[in-house]
C-alpha positions in Angstrom: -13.9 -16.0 -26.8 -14.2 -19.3 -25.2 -13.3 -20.4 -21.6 -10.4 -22.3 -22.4 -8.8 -19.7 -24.7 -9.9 -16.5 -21.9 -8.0 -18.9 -19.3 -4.9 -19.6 -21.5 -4.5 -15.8 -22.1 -5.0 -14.9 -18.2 -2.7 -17.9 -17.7 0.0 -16.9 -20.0 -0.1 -13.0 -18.9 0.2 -14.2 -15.3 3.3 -16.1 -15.8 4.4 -13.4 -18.3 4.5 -11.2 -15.2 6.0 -13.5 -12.9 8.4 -14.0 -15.0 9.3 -10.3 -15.5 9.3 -9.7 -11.5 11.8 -12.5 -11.3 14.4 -11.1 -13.6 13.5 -7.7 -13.4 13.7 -5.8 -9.3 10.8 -5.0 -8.2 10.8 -1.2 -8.5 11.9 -1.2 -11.8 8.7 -2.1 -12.6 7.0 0.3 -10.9 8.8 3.1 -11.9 11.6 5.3 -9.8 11.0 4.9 -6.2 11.6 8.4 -4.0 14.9 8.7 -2.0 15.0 7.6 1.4 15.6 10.4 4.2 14.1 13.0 1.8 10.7 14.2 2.0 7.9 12.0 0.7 5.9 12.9 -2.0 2.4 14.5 -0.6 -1.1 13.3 -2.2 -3.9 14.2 -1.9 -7.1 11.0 -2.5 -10.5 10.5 -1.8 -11.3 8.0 1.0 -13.3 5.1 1.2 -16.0 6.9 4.3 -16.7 9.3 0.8 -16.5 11.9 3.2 -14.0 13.5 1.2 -10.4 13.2 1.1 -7.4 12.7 2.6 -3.7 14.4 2.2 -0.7 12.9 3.9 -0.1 16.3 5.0 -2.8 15.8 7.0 -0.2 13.5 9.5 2.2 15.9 10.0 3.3 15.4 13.6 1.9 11.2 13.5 4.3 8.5 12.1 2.4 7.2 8.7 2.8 3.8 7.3 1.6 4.3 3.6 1.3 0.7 2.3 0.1 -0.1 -1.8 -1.6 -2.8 -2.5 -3.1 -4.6 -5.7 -7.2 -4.8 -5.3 -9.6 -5.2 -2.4 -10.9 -8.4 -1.5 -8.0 -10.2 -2.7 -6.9 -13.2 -0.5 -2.9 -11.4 0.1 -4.6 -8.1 0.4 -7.2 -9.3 2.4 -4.4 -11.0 4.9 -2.2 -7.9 4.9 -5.0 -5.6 6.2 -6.1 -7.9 8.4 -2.7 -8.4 10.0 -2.4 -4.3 10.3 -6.0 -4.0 11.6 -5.1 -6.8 14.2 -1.8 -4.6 14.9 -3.8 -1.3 15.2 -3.4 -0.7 18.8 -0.2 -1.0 18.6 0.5 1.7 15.7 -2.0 3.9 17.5 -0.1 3.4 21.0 3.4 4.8 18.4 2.0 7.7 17.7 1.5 6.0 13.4 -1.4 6.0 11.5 -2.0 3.2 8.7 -2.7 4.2 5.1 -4.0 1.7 2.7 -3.5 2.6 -1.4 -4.9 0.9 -4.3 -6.7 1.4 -7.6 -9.8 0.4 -6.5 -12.8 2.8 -6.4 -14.3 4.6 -3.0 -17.7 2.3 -3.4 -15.0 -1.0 -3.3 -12.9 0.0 -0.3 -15.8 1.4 1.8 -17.3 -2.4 0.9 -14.1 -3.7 1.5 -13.4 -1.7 5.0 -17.2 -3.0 6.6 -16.7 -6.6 5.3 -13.1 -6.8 7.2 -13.9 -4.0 10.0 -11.6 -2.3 8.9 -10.9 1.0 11.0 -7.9 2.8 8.9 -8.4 4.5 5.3 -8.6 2.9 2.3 -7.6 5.5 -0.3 -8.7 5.6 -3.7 -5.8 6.2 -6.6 -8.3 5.2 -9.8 -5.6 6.8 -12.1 -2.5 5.3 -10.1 -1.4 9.1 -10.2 0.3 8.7 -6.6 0.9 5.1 -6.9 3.5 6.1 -10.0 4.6 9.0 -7.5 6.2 6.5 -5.1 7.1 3.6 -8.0 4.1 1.3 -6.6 2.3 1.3 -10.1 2.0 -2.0 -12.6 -0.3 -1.0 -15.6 -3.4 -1.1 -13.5 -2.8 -1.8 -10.5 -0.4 -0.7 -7.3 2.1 -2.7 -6.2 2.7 -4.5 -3.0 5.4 -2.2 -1.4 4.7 -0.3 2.0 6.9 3.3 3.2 7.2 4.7 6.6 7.5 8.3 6.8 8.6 10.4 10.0 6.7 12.9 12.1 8.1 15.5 9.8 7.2 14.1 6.0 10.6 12.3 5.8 10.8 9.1 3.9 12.4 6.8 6.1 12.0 2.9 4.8 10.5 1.4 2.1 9.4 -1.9 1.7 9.0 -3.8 -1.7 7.4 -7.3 -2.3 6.5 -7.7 1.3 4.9 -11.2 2.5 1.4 -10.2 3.9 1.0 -12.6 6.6 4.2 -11.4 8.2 4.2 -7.9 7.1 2.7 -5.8 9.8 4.8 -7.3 12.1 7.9 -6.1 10.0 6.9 -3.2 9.9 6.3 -2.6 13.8 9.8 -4.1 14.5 11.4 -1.7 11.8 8.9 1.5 13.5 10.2 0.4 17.0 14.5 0.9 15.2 13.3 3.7 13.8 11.6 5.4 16.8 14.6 5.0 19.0 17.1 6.4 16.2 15.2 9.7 14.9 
């Protein structure tokens, strides 16, 4: 195939999808999202130390913002975990923990986690199994859409299409409402 025509393609499936999210909402395309104030869905994934892996049951008792994103090394992706590795101290300080979720392998995020410093997990969902579990899954890849979930396993916000350079800082303000409510 030659350059042009392999360009063209990527170029026409590109605006094939952006033209679906614009007429479609967001989680329709990822499937059927869980219901707010109900229990999230629990996982189980390998994480990117290799050490072995990582269940959100694992939290119970912490604040966990579980946030989906497309591929490492990316330059939104890239941005978003910056912003919530910049904002760690501040999560820790709540009593949350930050979950990353994509479909990239263990060797890509552990790369991924030492080129950014990176000190939260990166979890690996190669099949999208838990990415389709909370309507974050495109084909391939995870969708940009982020959940809080209480102390107790309950699904309390969800985010979808989130702006990565302003996103952690959602979040916090949203953690801070939620916090003083529950």
């Amino acid at each position: 195939m030659s350059r042009r025509l392999f360009l063209s393609f990527f170029l026409s499936l590109g605006l094939a999808v952006f033209s679906l999210t614009l007429t479609s909402p967001a989680w329709a395309l990822g499937g059927k999202l869980p219901t707010l104030n109900q229990p999230a869905p629990n996982f189980t994934l390998p994480t990117n130390s290799g050490e072995g892996k990582i269940s959100l049951s694992d939290y119970q008792g912490q604040w966990v913002v579980l946030y989906f994103y497309p591929q490492d090394f990316t330059s939104g992706c890239t941005l978003e975990a910056r912003r919530f590795q910049q904002d760690l101290p501040k999560y820790r300080a709540k009593n949350t923990r930050i979950l990353g979720v994509s479909a990239d392998n263990i060797q890509s995020h552990a790369e991924f986690c030492d080129s950014e410093g990176l000190k939260f997990p990166l979890l690996a969902d190669v099949d999208g199994k838990v990415s389709k579990a909370y309507g974050s899954w495109l084909n391939f890849i995870s969708m940009r859409h982020t959940f809080i979930i209480d102390p107790d396993g309950i699904l309390r916000e969800i985010f979808l299409g989130v702006n990565p350079a302003l996103h952690s800082q959602e979040v916090l303000a949203r953690l801070d409402e939620l916090q003083q409510t529950i």
